[in-house]
MDTraj code that builds the backbone (N, CA, C; nanometers):
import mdtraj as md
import numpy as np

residues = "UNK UNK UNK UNK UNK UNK UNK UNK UNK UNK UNK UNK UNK UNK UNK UNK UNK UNK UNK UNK UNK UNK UNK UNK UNK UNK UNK UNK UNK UNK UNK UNK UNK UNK UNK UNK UNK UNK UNK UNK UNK UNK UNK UNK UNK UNK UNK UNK UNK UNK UNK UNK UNK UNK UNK UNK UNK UNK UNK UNK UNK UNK UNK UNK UNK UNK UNK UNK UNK UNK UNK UNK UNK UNK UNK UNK UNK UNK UNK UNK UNK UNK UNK UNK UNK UNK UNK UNK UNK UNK UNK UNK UNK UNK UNK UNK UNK UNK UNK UNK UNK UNK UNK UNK UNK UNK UNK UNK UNK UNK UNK UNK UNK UNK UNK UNK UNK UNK UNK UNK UNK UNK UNK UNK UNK UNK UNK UNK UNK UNK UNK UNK UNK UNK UNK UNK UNK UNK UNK UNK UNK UNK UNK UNK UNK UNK UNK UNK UNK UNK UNK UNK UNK UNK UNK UNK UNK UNK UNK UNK UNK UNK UNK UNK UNK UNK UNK UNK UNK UNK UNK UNK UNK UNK UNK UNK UNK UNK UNK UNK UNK UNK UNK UNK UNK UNK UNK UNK UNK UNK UNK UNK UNK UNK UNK UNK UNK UNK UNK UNK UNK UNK UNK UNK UNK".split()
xyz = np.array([
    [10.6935, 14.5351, 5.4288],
    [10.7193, 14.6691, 5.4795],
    [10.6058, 14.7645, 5.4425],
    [10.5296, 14.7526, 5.3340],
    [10.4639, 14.8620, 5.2778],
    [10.3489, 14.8306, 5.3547],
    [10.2754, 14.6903, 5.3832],
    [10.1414, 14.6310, 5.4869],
    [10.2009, 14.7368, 5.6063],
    [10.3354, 14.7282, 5.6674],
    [10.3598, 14.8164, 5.7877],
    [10.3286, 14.9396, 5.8044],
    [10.3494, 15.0441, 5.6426],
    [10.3259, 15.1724, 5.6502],
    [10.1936, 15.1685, 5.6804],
    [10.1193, 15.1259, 5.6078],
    [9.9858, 15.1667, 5.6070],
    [9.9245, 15.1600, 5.7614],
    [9.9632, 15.0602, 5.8043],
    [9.8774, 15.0578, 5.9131],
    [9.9289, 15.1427, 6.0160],
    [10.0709, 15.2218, 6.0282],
    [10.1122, 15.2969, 6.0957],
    [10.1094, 15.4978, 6.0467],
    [9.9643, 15.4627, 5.9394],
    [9.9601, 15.5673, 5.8966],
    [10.0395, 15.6440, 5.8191],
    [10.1574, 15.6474, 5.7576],
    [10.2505, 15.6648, 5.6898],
    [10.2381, 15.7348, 5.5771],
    [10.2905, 15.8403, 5.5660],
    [10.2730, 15.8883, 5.4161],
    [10.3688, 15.8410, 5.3170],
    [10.2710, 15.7388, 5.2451],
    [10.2812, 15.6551, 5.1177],
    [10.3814, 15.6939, 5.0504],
    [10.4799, 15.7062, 4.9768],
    [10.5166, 15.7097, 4.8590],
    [10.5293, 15.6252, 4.7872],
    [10.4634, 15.5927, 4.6491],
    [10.5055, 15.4857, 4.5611],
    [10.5513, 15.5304, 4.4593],
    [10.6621, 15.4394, 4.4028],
    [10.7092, 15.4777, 4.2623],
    [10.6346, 15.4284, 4.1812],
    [10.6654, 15.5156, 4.0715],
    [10.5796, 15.5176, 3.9255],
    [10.6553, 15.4021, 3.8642],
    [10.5812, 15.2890, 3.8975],
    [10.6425, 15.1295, 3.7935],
    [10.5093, 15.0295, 3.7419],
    [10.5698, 14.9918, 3.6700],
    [10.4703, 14.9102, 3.6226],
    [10.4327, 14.7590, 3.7337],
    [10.5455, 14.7828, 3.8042],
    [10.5030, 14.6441, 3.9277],
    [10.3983, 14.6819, 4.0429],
    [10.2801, 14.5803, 4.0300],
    [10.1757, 14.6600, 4.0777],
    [10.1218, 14.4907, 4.1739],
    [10.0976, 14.5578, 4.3007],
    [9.9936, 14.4214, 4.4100],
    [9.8460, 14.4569, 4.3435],
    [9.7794, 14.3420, 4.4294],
    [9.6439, 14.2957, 4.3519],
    [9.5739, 14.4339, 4.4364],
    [9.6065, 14.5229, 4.5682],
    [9.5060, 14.6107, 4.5802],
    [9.5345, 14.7778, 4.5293],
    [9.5835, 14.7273, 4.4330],
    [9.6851, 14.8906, 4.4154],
    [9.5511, 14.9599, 4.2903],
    [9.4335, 14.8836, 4.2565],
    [9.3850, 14.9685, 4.1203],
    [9.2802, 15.0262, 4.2359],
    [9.2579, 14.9806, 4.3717],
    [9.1847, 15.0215, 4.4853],
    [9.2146, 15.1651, 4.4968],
    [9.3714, 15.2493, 4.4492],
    [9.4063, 15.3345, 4.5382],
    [9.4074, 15.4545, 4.4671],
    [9.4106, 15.5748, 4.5019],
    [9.4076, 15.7079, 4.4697],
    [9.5267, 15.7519, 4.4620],
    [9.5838, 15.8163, 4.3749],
    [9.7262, 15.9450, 4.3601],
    [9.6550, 16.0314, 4.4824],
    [9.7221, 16.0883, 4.5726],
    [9.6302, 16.2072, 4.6161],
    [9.6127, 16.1818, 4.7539],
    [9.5486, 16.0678, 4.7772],
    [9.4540, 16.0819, 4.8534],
    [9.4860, 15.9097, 4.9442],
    [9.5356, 15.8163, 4.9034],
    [9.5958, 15.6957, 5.0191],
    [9.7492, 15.7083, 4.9859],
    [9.8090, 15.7413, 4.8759],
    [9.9549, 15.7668, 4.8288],
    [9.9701, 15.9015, 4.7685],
    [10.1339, 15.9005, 4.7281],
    [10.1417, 15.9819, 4.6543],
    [10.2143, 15.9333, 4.5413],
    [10.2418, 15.9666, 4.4241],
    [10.3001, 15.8623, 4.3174],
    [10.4246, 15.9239, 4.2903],
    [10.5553, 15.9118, 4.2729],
    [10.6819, 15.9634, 4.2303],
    [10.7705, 15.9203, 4.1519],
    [10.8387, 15.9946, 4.0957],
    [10.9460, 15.8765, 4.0278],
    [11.0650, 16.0018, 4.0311],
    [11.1799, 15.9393, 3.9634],
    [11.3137, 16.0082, 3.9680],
    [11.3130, 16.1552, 3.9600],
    [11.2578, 16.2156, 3.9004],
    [11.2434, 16.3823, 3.8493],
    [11.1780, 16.3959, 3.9649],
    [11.0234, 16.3577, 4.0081],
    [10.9951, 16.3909, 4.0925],
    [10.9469, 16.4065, 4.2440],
    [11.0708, 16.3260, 4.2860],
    [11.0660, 16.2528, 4.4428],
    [11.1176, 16.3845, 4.5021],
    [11.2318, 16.4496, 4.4928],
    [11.2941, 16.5687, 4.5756],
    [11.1613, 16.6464, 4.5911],
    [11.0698, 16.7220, 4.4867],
    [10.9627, 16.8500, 4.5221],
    [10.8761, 16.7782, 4.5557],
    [10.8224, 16.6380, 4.5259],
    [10.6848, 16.5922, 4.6126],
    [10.7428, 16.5778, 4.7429],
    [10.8290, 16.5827, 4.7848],
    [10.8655, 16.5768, 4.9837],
    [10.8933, 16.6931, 5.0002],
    [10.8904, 16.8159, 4.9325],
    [10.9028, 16.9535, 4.9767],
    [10.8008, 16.9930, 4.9776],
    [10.7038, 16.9520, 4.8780],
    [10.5540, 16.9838, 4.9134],
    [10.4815, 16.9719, 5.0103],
    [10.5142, 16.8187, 5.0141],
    [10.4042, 16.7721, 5.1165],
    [10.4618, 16.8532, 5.2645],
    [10.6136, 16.8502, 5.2906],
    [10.6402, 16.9298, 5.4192],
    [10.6035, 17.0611, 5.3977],
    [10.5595, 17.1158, 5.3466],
    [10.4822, 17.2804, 5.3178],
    [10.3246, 17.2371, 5.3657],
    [10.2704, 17.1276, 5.3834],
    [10.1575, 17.1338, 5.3778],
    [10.0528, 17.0265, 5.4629],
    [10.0848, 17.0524, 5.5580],
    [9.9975, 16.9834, 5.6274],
    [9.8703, 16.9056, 5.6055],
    [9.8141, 16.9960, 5.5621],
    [9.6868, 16.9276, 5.5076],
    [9.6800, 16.7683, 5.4133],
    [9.7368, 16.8468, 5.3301],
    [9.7907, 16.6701, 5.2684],
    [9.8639, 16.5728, 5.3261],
    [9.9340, 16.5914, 5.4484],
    [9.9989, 16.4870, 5.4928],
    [9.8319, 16.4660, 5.5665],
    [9.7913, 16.5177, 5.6577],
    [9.6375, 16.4374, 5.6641],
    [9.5741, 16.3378, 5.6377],
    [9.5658, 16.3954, 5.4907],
    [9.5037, 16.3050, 5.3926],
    [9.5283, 16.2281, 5.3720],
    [9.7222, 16.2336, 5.3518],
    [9.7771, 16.0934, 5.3039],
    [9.7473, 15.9890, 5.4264],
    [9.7506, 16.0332, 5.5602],
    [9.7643, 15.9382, 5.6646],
    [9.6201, 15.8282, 5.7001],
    [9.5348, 15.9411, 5.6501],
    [9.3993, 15.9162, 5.7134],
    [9.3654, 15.7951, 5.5685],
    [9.3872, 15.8137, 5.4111],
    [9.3997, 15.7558, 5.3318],
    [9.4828, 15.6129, 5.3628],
    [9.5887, 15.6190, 5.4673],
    [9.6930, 15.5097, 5.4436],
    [9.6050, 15.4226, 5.5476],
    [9.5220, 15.4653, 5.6488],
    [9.4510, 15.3883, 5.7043],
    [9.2784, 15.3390, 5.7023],
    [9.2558, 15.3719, 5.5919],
    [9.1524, 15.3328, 5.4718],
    [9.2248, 15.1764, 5.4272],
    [9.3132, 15.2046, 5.3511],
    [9.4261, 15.1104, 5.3086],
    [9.4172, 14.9861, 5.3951],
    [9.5061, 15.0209, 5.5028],
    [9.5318, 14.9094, 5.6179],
    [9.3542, 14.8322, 5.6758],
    [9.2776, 14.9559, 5.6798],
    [9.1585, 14.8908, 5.7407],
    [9.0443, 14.8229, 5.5936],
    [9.0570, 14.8601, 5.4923],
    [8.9774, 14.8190, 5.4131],
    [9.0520, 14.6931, 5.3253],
    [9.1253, 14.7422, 5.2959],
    [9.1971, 14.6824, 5.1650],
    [9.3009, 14.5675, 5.1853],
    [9.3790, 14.5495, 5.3142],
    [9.5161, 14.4754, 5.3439],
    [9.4759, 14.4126, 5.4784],
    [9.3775, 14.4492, 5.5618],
    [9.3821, 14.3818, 5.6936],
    [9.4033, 14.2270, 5.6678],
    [9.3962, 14.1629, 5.7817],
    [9.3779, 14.0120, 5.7131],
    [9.2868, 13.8919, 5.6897],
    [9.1726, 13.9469, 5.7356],
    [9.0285, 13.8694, 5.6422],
    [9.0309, 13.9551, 5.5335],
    [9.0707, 14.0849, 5.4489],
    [9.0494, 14.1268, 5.3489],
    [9.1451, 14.0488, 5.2194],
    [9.2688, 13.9990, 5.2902],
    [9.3585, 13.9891, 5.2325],
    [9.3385, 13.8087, 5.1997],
    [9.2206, 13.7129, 5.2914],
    [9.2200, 13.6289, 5.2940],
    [9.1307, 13.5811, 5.2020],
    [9.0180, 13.6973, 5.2002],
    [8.9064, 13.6584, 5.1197],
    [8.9487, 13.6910, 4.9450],
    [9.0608, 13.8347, 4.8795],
    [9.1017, 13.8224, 4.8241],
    [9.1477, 13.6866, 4.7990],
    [9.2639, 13.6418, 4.8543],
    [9.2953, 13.4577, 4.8076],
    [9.1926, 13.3702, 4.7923],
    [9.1053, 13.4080, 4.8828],
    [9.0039, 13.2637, 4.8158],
    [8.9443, 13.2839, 4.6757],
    [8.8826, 13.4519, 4.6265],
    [8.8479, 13.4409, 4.5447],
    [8.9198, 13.4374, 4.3989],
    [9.0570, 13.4495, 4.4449],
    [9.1859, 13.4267, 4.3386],
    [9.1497, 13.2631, 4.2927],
    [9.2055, 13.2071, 4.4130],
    [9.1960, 13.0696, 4.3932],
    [9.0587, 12.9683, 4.3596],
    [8.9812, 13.0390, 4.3864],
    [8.7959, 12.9941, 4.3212],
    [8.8013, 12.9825, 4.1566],
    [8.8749, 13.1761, 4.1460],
    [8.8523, 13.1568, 3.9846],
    [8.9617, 13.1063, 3.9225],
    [9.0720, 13.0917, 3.9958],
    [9.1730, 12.9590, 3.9069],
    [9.1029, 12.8671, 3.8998],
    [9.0432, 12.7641, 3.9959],
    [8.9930, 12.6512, 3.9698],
    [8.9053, 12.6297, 3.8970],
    [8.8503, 12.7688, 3.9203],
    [8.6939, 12.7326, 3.7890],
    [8.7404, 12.7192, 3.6506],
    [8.8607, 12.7970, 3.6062],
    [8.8932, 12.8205, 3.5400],
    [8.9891, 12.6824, 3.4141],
    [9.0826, 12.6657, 3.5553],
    [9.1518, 12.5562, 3.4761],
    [9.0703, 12.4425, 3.5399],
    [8.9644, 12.4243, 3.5620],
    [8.9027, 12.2799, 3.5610],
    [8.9327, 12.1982, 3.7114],
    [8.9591, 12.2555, 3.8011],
    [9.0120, 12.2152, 3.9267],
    [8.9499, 12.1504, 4.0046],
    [8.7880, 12.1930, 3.9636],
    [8.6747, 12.2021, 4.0731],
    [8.6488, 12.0583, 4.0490],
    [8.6182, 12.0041, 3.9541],
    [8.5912, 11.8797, 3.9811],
    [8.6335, 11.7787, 4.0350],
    [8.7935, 11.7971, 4.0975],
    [8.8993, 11.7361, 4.1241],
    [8.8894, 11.7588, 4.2810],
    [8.9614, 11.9022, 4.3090],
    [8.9893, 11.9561, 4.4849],
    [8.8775, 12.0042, 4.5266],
    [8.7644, 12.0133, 4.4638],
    [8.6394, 11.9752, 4.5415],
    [8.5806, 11.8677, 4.5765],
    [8.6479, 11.7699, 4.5860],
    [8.5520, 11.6414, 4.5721],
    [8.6607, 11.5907, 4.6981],
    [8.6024, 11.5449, 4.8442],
    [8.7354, 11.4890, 4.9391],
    [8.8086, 11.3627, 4.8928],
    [8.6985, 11.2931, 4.8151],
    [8.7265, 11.1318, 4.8199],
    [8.8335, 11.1693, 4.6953],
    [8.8142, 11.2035, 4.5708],
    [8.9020, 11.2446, 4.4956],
    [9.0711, 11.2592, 4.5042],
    [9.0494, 11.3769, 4.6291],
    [9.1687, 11.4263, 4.6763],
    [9.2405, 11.2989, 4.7410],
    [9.1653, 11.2773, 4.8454],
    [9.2357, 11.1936, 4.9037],
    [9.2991, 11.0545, 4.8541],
    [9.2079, 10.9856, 4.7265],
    [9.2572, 10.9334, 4.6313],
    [9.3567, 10.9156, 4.5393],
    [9.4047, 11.0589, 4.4796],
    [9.4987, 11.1192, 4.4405],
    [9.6391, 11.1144, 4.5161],
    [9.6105, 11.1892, 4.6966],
    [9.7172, 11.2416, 4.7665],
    [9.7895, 11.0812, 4.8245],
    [9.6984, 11.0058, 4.8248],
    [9.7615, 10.8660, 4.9829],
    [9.7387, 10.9043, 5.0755],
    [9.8521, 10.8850, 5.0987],
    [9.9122, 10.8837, 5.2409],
    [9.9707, 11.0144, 5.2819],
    [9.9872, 11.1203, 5.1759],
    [10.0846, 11.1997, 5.0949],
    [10.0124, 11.3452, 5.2153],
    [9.9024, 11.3612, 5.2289],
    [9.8386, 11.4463, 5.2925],
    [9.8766, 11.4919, 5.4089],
    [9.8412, 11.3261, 5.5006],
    [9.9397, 11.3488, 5.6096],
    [10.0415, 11.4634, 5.6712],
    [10.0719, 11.4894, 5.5434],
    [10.2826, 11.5669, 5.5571],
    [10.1804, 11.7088, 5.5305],
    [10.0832, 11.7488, 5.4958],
    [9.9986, 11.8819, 5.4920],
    [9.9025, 11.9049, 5.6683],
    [10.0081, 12.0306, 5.7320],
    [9.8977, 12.0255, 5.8773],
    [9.8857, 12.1573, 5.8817],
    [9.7990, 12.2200, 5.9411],
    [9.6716, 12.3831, 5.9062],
    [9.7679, 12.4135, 6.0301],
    [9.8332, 12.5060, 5.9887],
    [9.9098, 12.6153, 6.1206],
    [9.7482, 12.7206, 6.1870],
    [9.7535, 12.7004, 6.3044],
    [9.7003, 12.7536, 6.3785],
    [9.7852, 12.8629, 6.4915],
    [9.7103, 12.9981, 6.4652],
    [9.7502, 13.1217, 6.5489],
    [9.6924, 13.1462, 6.6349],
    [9.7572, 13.0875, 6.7725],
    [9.6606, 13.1369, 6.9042],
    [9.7524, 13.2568, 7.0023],
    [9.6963, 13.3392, 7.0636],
    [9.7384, 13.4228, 7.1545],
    [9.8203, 13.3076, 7.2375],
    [9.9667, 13.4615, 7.2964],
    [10.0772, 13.3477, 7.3926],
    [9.9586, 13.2850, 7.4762],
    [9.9273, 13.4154, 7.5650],
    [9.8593, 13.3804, 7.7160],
    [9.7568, 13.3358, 7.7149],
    [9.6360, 13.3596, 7.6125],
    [9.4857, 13.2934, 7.6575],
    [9.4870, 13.1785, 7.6070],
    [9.6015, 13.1012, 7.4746],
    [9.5586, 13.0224, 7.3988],
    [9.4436, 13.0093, 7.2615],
    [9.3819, 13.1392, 7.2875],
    [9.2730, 13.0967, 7.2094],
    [9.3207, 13.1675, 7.0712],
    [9.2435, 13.0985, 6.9446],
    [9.2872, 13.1393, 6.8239],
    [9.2278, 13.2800, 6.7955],
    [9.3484, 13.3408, 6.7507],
    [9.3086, 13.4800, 6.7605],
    [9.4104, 13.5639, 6.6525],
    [9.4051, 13.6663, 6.6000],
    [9.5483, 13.7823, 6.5498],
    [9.5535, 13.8599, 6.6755],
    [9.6747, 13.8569, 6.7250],
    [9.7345, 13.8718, 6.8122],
    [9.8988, 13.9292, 6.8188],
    [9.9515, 14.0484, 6.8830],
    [10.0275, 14.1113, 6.8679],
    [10.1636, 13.9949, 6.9021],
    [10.0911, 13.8896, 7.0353],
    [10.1622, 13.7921, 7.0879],
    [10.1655, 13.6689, 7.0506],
    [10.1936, 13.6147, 6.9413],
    [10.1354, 13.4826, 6.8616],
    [10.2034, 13.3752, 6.9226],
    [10.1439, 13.2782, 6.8950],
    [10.2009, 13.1075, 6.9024],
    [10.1863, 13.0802, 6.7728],
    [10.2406, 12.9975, 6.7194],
    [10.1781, 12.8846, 6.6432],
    [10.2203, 12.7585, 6.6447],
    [10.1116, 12.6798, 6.6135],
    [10.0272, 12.5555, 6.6649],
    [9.9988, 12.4248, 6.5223],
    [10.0199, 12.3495, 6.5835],
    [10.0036, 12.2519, 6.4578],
    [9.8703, 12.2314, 6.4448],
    [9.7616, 12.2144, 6.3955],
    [9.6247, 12.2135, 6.3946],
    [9.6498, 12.0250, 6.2982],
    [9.5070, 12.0563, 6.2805],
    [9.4818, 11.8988, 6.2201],
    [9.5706, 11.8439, 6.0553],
    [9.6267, 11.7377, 6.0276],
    [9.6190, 11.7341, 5.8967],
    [9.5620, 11.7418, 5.7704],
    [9.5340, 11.7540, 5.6500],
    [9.4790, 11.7771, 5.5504],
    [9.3938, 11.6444, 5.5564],
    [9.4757, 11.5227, 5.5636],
    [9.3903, 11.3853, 5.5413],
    [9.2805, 11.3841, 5.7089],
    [9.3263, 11.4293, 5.8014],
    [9.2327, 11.4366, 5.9189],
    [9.1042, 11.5564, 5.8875],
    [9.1288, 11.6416, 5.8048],
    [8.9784, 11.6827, 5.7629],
    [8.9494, 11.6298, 5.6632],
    [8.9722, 11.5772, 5.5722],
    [8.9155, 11.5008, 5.4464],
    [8.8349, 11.3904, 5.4485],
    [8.9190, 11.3232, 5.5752],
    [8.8458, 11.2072, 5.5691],
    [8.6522, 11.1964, 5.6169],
    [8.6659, 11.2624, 5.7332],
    [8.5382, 11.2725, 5.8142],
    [8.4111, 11.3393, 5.6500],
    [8.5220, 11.4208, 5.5696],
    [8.4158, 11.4889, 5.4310],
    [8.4055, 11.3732, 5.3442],
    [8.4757, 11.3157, 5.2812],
    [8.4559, 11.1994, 5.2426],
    [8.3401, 11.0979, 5.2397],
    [8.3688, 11.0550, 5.4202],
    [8.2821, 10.9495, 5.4342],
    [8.1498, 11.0070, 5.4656],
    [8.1289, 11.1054, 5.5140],
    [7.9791, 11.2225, 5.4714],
    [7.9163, 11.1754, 5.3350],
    [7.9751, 11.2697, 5.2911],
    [8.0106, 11.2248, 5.1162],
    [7.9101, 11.1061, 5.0769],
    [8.0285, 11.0201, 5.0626],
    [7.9907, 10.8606, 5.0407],
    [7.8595, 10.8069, 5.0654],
    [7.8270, 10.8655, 5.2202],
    [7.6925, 10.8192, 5.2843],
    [7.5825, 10.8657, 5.1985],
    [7.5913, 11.0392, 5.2043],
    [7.5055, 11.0706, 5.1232],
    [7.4838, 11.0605, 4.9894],
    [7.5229, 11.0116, 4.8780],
    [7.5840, 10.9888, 4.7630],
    [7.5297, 10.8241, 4.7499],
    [7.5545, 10.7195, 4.8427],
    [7.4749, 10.5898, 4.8453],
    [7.3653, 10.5693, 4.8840],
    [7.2827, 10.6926, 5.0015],
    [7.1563, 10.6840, 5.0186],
    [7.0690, 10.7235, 4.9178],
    [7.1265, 10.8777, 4.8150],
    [7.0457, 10.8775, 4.7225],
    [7.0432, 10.7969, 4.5792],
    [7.1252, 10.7151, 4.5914],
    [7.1378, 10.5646, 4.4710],
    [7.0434, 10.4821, 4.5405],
    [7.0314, 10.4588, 4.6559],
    [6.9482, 10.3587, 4.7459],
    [6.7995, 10.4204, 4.7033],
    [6.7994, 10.5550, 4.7637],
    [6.6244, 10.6108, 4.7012],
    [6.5804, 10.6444, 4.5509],
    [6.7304, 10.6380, 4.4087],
    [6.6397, 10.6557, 4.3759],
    [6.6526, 10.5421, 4.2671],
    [6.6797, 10.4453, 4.2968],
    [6.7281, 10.2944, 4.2235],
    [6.5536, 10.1831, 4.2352],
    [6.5425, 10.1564, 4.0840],
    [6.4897, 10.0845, 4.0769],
    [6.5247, 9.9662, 3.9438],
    [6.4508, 9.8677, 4.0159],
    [6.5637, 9.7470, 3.9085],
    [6.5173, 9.7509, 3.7199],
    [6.5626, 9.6483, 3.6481],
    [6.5689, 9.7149, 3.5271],
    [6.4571, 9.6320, 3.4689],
    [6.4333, 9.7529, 3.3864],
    [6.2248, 9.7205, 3.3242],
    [6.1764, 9.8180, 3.3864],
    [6.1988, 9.8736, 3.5293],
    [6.1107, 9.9849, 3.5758],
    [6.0035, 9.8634, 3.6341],
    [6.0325, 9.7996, 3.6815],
    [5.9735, 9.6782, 3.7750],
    [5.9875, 9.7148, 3.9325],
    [5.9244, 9.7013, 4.0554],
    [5.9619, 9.6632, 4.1620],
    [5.8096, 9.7269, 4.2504],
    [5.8454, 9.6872, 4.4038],
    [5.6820, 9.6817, 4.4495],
    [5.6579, 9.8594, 4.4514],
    [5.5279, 9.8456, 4.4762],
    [5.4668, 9.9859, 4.4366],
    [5.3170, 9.9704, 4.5158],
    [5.2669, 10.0486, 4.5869],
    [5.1997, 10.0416, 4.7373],
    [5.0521, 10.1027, 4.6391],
    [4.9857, 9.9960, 4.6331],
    [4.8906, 10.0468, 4.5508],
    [4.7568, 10.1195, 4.6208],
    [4.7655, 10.2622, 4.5868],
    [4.6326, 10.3896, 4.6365],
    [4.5020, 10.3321, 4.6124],
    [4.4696, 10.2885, 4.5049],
    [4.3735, 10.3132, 4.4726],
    [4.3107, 10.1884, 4.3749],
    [4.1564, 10.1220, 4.3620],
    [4.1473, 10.0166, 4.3500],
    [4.2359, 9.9975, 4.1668],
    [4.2188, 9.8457, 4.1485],
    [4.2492, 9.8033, 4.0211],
    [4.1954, 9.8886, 3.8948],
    [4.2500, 9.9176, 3.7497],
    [4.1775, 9.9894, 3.7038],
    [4.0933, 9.8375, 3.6034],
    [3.9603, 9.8752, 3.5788],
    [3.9114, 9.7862, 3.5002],
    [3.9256, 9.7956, 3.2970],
    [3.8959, 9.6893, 3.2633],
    [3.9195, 9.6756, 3.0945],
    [3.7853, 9.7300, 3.0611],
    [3.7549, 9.7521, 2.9111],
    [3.6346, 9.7707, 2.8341],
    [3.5268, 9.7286, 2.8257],
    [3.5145, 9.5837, 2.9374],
    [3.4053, 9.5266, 2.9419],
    [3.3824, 9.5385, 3.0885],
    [3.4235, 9.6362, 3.1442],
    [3.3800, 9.6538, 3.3133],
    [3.4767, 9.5579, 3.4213],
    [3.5420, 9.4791, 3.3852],
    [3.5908, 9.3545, 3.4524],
    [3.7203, 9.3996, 3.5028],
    [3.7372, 9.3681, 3.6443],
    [3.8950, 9.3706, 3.7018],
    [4.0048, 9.2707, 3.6666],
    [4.0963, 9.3090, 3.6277],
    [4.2129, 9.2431, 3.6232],
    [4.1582, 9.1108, 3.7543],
    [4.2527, 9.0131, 3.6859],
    [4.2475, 8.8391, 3.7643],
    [4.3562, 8.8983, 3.8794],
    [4.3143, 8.8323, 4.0007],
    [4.4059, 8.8508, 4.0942],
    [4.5286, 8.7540, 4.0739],
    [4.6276, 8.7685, 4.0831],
    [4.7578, 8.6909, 4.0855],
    [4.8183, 8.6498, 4.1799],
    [4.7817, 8.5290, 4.2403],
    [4.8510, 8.4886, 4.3086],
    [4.9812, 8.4248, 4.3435],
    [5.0556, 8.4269, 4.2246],
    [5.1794, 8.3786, 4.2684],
    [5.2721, 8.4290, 4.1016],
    [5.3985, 8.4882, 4.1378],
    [5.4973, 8.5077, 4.0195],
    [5.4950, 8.4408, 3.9606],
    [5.4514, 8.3152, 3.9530],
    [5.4312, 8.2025, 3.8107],
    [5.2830, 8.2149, 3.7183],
    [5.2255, 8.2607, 3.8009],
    [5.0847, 8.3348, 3.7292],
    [5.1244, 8.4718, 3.6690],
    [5.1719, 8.5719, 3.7350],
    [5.1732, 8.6675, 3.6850],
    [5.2678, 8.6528, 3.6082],
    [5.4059, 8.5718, 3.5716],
    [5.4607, 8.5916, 3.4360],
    [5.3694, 8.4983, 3.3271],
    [5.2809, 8.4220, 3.3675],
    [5.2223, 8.3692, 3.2519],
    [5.0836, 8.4561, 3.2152],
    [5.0546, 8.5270, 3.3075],
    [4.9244, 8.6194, 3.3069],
    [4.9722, 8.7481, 3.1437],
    [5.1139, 8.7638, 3.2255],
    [5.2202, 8.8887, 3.1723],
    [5.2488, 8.8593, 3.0398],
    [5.2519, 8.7508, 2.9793],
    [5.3754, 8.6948, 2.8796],
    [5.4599, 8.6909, 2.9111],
    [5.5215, 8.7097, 3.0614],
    [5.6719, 8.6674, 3.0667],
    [5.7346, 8.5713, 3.1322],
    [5.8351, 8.5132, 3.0680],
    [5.8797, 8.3862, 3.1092],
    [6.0464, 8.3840, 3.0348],
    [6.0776, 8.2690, 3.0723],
    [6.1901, 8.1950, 3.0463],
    [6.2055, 8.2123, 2.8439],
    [6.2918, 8.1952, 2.7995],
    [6.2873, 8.1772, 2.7093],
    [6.4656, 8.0793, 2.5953],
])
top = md.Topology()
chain = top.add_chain()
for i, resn in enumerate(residues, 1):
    res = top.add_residue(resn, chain, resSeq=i)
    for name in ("N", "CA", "C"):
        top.add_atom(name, md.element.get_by_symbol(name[0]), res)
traj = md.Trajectory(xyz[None], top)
């Protein structure tokens, strides 16, 4: 009801309580509300009907409110950043950020999670709209998966580039000639892995 005032311009009244929404430290006594409590609800509505001017204010204030503070990308991006700093917080991120994780965790279980989609009656298209539908959109496991196997791909190509076997051994595309020893002389060419582990010292043992 109170999302309703605002956007219908309304002069605010809130009571003086300690129960408070997440955009209320946004707001002004004065100037988007007015604040009241038992003693003084009867003379703040005798006032304000003495005075035009402040009902103005309050209205033009209540739609500050509705357009800044409550619309619904304001109200959406609030939740995300609620829910960002829960997760950062209690340790989440490493978990419901990760698809393969999730989906690991959920099963099959996801499935039963599907993204309500709001499209206009008549055009269909997704929209806020005075005339709504809503629409079953994809499941949770139908976007996860396609992130996942992204994921995965990229995550095994860079083990693929940056994997080399153990010793720090494997071929290596040589620039530039052999370097020579103290007496001017190039390394013996090696022709075969049974030379070069006996060239090397290494062998069987």
């Amino acid at each position: 009801n109170l999302n309703h005032l605002w956007a219908t311009r309304a002069v605010v009244l809130l009571w003086d309580s300690e129960i408070v929404e997440w955009y209320y430290p946004a707001l002004d006594d004065g100037v988007t509300h007015a604040v009241i409590d038992g003693a003084s609800a009867i003379g703040a509505v005798e006032r304000l009907e003495r005075d035009p001017q402040q009902l103005a204010t309050l209205a033009k204030g209540a739609a500050f409110v509705d357009r800044e503070l409550v619309c619904p990308h304001c109200i959406a991006d609030y939740l995300r950043v609620a829910f960002a700093s829960i997760s950062e917080r209690a340790g989440y991120k490493g978990v419901l950020d990760d698809a393969a994780t999730v989906l690991r965790l959920a099963g099959t279980s996801c499935d039963a999670f599907v993204q309500v989609v709001v499209v206009d009656r008549k055009t269909g298209e997704a929209s806020i709209t005075s005339k709504p539908e809503i629409r079953a959109g994809p499941t949770l496991c139908d976007v996860l998966r396609p992130q996942a196997t992204v994921a995965a791909k990229a995550a095994k190509a860079a083990a693929k580039a940056n994997w080399s076997p153990p010793g720090g051994w494997g071929p290596r595309r040589v620039t530039e000639a052999p370097a020579k020893n103290a007496a001017g002389q190039e390394p013996p060419a090696l022709e075969s892995v049974a030379g070069f582990l006996e060239e090397t010292g290494w062998g069987p043992r």
